[in-house]
C-alpha positions in Angstrom: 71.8 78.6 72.3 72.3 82.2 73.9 75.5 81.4 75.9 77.0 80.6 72.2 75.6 83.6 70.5 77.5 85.6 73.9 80.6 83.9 73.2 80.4 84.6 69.8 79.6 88.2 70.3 82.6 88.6 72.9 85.2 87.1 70.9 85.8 90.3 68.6 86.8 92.9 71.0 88.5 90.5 72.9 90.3 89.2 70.0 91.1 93.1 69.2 92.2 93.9 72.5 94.3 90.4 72.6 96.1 91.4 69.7 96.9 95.1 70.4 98.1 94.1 74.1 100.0 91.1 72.9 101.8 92.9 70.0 102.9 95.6 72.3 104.3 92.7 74.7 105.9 91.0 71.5 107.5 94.5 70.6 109.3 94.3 74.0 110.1 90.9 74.1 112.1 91.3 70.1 113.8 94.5 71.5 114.9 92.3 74.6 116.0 89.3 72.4 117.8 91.4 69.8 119.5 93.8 72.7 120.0 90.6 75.7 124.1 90.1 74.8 124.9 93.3 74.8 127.6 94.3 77.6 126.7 96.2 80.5 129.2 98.4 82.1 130.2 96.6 85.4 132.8 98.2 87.6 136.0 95.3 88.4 135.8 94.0 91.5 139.5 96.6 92.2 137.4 99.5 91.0 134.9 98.5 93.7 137.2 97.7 96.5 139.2 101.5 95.9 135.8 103.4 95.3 135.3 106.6 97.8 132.4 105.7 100.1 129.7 108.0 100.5 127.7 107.5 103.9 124.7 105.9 103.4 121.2 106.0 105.2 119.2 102.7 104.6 115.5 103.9 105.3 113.3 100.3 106.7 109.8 101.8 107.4 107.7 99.2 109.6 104.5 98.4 110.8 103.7 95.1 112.8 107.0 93.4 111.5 108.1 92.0 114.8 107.9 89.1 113.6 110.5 89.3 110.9 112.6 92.9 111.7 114.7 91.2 114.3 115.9 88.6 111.7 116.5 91.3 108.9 119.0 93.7 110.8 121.1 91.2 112.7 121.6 89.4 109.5 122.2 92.5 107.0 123.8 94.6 109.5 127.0 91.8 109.5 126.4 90.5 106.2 126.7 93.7 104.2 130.2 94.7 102.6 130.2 98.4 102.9 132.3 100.0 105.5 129.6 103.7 106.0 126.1 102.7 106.6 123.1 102.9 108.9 119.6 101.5 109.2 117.1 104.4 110.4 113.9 102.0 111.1 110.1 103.9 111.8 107.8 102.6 113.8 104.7 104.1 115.3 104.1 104.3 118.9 100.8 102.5 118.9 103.1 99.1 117.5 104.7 98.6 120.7 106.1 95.3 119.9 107.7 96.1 116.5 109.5 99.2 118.5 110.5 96.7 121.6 112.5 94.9 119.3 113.8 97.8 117.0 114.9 98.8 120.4 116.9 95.6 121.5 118.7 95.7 117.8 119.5 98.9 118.5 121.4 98.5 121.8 123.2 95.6 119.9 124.1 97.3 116.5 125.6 100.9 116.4 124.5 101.0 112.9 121.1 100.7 113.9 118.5 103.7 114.5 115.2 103.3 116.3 113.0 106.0 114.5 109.5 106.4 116.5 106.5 108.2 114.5 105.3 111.2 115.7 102.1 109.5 115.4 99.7 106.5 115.5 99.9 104.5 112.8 99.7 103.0 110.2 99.8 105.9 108.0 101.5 105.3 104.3 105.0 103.9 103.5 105.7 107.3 102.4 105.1 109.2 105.8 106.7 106.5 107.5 109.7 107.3 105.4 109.5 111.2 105.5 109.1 110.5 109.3 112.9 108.4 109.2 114.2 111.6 106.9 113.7 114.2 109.8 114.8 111.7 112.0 118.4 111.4 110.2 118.6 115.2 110.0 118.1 115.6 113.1 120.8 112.8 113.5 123.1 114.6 111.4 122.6 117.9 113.2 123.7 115.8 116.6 126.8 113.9 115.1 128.0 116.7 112.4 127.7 113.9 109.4 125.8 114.1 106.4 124.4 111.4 104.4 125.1 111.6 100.8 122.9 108.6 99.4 119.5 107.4 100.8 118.3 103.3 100.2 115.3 101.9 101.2 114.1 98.2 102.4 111.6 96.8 104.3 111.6 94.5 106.7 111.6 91.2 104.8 114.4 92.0 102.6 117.7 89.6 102.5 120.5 92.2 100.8 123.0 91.2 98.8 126.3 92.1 100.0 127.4 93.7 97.1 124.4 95.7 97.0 125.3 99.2 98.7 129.0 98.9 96.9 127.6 98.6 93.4 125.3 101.6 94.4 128.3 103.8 95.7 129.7 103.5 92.2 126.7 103.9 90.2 126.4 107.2 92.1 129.2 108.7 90.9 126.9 108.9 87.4 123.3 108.5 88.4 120.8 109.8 90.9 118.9 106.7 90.9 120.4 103.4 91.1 118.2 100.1 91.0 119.5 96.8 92.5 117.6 93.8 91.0 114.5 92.4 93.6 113.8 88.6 93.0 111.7 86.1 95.4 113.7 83.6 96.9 112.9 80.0 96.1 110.0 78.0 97.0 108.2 74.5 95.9 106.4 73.6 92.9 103.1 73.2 94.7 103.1 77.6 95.7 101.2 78.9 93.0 100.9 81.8 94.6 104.6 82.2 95.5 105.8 80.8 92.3 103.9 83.6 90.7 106.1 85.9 91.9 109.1 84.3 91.1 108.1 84.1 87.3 107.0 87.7 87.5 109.8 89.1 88.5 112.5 87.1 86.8 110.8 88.6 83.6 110.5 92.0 84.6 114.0 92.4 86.3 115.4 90.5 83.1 113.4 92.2 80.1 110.9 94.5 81.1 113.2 97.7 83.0 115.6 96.8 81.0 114.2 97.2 77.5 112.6 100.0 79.2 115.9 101.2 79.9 117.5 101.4 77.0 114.8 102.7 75.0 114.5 106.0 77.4 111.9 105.3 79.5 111.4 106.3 83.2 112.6 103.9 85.5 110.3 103.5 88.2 111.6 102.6 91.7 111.3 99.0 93.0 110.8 100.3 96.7 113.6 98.4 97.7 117.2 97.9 96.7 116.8 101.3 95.6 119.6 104.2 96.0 118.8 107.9 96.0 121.0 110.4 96.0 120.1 112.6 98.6 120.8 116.1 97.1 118.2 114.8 94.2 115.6 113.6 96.7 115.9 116.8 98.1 114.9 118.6 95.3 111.8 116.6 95.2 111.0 117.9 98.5 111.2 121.1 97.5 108.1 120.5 95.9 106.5 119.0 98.6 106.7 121.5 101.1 109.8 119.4 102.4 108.5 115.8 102.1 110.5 113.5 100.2 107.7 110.9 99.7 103.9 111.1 98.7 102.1 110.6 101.9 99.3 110.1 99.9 100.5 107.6 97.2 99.9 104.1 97.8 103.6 103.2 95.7 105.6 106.0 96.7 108.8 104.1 95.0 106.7 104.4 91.6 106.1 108.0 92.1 109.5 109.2 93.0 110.8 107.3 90.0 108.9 109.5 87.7 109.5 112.7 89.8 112.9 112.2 89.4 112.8 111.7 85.9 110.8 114.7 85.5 113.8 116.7 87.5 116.5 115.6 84.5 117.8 112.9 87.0 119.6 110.0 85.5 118.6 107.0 86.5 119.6 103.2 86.0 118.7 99.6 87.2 121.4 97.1 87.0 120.8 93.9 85.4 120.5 90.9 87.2 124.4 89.7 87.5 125.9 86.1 89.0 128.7 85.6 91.3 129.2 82.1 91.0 125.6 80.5 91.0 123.7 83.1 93.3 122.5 86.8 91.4 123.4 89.7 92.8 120.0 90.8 93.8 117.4 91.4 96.9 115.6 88.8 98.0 112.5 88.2 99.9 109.6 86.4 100.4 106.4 87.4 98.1 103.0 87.3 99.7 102.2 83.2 100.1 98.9 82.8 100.1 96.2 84.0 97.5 94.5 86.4 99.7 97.3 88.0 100.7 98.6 88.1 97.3 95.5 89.7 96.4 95.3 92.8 98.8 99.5 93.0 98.1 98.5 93.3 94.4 95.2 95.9 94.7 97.8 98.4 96.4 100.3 98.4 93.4 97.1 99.0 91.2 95.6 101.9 92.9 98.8 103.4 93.0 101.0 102.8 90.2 97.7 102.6 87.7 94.8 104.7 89.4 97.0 107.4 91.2 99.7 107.7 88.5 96.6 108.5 86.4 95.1 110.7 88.3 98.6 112.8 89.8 100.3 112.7 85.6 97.7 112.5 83.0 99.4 110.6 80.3 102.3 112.5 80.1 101.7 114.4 76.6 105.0 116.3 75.0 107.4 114.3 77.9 107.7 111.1 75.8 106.7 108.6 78.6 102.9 108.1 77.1 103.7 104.8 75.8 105.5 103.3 79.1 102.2 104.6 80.9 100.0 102.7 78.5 101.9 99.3 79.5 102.1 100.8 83.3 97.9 100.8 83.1 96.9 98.3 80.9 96.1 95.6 83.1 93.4 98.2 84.3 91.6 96.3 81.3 93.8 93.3 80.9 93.5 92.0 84.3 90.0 92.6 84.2 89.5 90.8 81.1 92.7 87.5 81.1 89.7 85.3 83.3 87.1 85.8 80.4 89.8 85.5 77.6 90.6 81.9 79.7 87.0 81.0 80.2 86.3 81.5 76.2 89.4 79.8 74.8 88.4 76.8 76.7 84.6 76.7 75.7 85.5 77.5 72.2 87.5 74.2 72.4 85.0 72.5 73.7 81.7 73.7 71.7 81.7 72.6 68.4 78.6 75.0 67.6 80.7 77.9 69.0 83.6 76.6 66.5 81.6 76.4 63.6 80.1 79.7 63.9 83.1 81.9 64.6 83.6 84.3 61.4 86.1 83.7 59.3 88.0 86.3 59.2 88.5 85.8 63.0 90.5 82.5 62.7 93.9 84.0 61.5 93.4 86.8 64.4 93.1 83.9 66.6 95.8 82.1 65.0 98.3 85.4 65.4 97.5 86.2 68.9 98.2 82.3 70.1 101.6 82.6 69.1 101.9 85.8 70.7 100.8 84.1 73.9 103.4 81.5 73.3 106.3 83.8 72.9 105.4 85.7 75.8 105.0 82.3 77.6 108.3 81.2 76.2 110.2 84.3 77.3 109.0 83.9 81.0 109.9 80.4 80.8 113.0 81.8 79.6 114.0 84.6 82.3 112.3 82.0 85.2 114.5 79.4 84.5 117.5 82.0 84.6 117.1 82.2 88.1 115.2 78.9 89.4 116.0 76.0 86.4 114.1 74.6 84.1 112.2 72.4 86.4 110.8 74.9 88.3 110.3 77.4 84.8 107.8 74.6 83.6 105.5 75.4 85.7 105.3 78.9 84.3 102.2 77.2 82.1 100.0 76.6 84.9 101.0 79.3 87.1 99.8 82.1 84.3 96.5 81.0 84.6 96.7 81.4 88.1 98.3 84.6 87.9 95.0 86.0 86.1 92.8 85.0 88.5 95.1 87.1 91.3 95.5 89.9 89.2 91.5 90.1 88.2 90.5 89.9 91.7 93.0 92.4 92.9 92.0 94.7 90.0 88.5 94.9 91.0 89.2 95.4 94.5 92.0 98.1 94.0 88.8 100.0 91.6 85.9 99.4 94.2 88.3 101.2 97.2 89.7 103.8 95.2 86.1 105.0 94.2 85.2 104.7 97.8 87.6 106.9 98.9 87.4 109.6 96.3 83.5 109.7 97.5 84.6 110.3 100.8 87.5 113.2 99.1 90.1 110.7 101.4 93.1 109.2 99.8 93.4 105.3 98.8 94.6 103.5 102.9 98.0 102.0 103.0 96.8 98.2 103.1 100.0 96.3 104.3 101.1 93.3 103.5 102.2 90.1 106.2 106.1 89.0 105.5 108.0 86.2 106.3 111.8 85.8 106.3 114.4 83.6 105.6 115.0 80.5 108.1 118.4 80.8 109.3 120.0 78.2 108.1 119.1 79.7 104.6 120.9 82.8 105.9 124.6 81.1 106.1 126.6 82.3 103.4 128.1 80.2 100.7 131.6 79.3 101.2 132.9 81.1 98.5 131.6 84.7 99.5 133.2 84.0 102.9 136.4 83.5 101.5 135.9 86.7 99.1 135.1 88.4 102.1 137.9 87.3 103.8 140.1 88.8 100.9 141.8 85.1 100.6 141.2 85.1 96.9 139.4 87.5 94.6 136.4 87.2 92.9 137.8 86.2 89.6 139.5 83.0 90.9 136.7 82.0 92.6 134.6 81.9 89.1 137.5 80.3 87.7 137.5 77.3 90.6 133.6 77.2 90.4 133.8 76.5 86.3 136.7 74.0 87.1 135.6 72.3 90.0 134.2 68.5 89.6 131.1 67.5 90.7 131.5 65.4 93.2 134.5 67.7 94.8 133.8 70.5 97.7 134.6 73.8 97.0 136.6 74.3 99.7 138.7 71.1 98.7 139.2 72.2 95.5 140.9 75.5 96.0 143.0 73.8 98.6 143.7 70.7 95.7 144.7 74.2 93.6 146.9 75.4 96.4 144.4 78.9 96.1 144.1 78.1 100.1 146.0 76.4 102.9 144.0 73.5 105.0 144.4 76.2 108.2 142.4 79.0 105.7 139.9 76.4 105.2 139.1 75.5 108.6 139.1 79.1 109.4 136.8 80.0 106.7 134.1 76.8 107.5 134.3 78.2 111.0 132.8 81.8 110.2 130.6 80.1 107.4 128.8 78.5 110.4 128.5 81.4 112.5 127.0 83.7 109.6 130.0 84.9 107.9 
């Protein structure tokens, strides 16, 4: 039949393209496995405590997050253990209910900083930011301060409270520091969701930082991220004063490489535990396909289509190679649907089996294991973060994952050859966020108590490790005599009102 003459005729350059994709991924995942125990060179908890602050800007660009803005700075705002900090939040005038209630959080929070547009929206991410930049000058000129290091978030983002201490000290080396971004939790049944979760978990865990340590450029998450300003401003120099590609669709990817280009240092901190929670930011990934979808098409017209178009491939600056895995899934994406639809009618047409050439079967043979490594290593990096339970589903949720990223692909190719037509850049194409009920906002018991300088970090691990199953925390370190029944009480008290 003709349908298994075309199967037959598409297996060979999708077995070659199989391989050559899958041997690259292998080469990462044997540099991860054979580099994982190394130490990384944490700071002690002392070191942290004494560390000079520098003042800090966090940058939250916005458009239609009334729904979830409110949320994100009254919890961050108290929950964040760093002494000299403010949020400067954009919003354009024509979102009049994101700036109503950027304006009530203001009047509550001295840390926080309505920034309004000079103009309708939405624009890009970037010119939102650049927008919040002349805004804190213009601060700064007012209040004779100066903000050393510059950290974006959006709106959705739950930050760790470690987060802007761990950057002040990575500062004192670096020009680019990297906090670790991770989805929060959901159920087995959020494909969607869950894709995130595994996504991430792997590329926080072994992606950036094989990257990392063999010298690649690290590209910016868009969150968690510190800059130091004097470094940023540099790149504005370039820009005619803009800190941020107003025309680039991931302006956090861009500045990444910029920065590298400068002879910045850069560095992304591996994910890191206190007790059983990672010091991380979290959020809530896109939820439903769609949505996942148009999230997706954005990072491929600008990370893959942009880049592209803005760097070439980087010839003579040593960074072709992490470009090739950056735009790969131009043709991966693209072709992960076909490579599922033909494994499973090869299994199930005997005529197809019978007439595959020989020479094919151990191709076939190689790349499967591939595929089962690089299953087995997200497994691996999910289950880090969410368990085992949870990591199983990581074989029914890749499938899935092709099917979003083949869809989002196409899309991110049809729109960014519609707008190079029409000589207009690529439109920002936001995504809808949820946050974090509130009672998933309370913090553990143990970080109040940190918090509260009762007992350090190290004792707590200790307690944790020690502590029986069936025994409260809280009892335990009194049991220990770490605590006195009055500290407890005390403690539970502001553990119920947030921290």
């Amino acid at each position: 039949m003709w349908i298994e003459r075309w199967v037959i005729w598409c297996l060979v350059p999708v077995a070659v393209w199989i391989l050559l994709s899958g041997l690259d991924d292998f080469f990462i995942s044997l540099v991860w496995s054979l580099t994982a125990r190394k130490s990384f060179p944490w700071p002690a908890d002392s070191e942290l405590e004494q560390a000079p602050e520098r003042r800090t800007a966090i940058f939250v660009p916005l458009w239609h997050e009334h729904g979830v803005i409110r949320q994100m700075l009254d919890h961050n705002a108290v929950a964040i253990q760093y002494t000299d900090f403010d949020f400067f939040v954009g919003v354009y005038p024509n979102d009049e209910e994101t700036r109503q209630v950027v304006a009530d959080c203001e009047r509550r929070h001295s840390r926080v900083h309505l920034v309004v547009v000079p103009h309708d929206g939405p624009t890009s991410k970037a010119d939102c930011l650049n927008a919040i930049h002349r805004h804190m000058v213009a601060y700064e000129a007012r209040h004779g301060v100066r903000f050393e290091t510059i950290v974006t978030h959006d709106a959705e983002d739950l930050i760790h409270p470690e987060s802007l201490r761990l950057i002040n000290w990575y500062m004192g080396e670096y020009q680019m520091v990297q906090v670790p971004v991770l989805a929060l939790p959901t159920g087995l049944g959020e494909f969607t969701h869950g894709l995130y979760c595994d996504e991430f978990a792997e590329y926080q865990a072994k992606d950036i930082p094989v990257r990392q340590k063999l010298g690649g450029f690290l590209p910016s998450n868009g969150v968690g991220t510190g800059f130091d300003r004097d470094a940023l401003e540099r790149v504005a120099e370039q820009r005619g004063g803009r800190m941020f590609d107003p025309a680039c669709l991931t302006e956090d990817y861009e500045t990444g490489y910029r920065l590298y280009r400068l002879g910045c240092r850069q560095i992304f901190l591996p994910v890191r535990f206190r007790g059983t929670v990672p010091i991380a930011t979290r959020e809530y990934f896109p939820r439903r396909f769609w949505a996942a979808v148009r999230q997706r098409s954005r990072w491929v017209t600008g990370i893959t289509l942009q880049g592209w178009q803005n760097h070439g491939w980087g010839w003579g600056s040593g960074q072709t190679y992490w470009f090739w895995r950056d735009r790969k899934g131009l043709a991966g994406n693209l072709l992960s649907p076909l490579v599922n639809f033909l494994f499973v009618y090869g299994l199930l047409d005997a005529p197809v089996r019978q007439h595959v050439p020989g020479w094919l079967v151990p191709l076939y043979g190689v790349t499967a294991m591939i595929a089962l490594v690089q299953m087995g290593a997200r497994m691996v990096a999910s289950s880090r973060i969410y368990g085992w339970r949870f990591a199983s589903g990581v074989v029914l949720r890749m499938p899935w994952g092709n099917v979003v990223n083949c869809l989002a692909t196409a899309i991110a190719l049809g729109q960014f050859a519609a707008a190079a037509m029409r000589r207009e850049a690529p439109s920002w194409r936001k995504t809808e966020h949820d946050y974090p009920a509130p009672a998933a906002l309370r913090p553990r018991l143990g970080e109040v108590l940190v918090r509260m300088r009762v007992i350090p970090m190290s004792e707590l691990e200790s307690a944790l490790r020690s502590k029986p199953a069936h025994v409260r925390l809280g009892e335990h370190l009194r049991d220990l005599e770490k605590i006195s029944e009055e500290t407890l009480h005390l403690a539970l008290s502001r553990q119920e009102s947030g921290g």
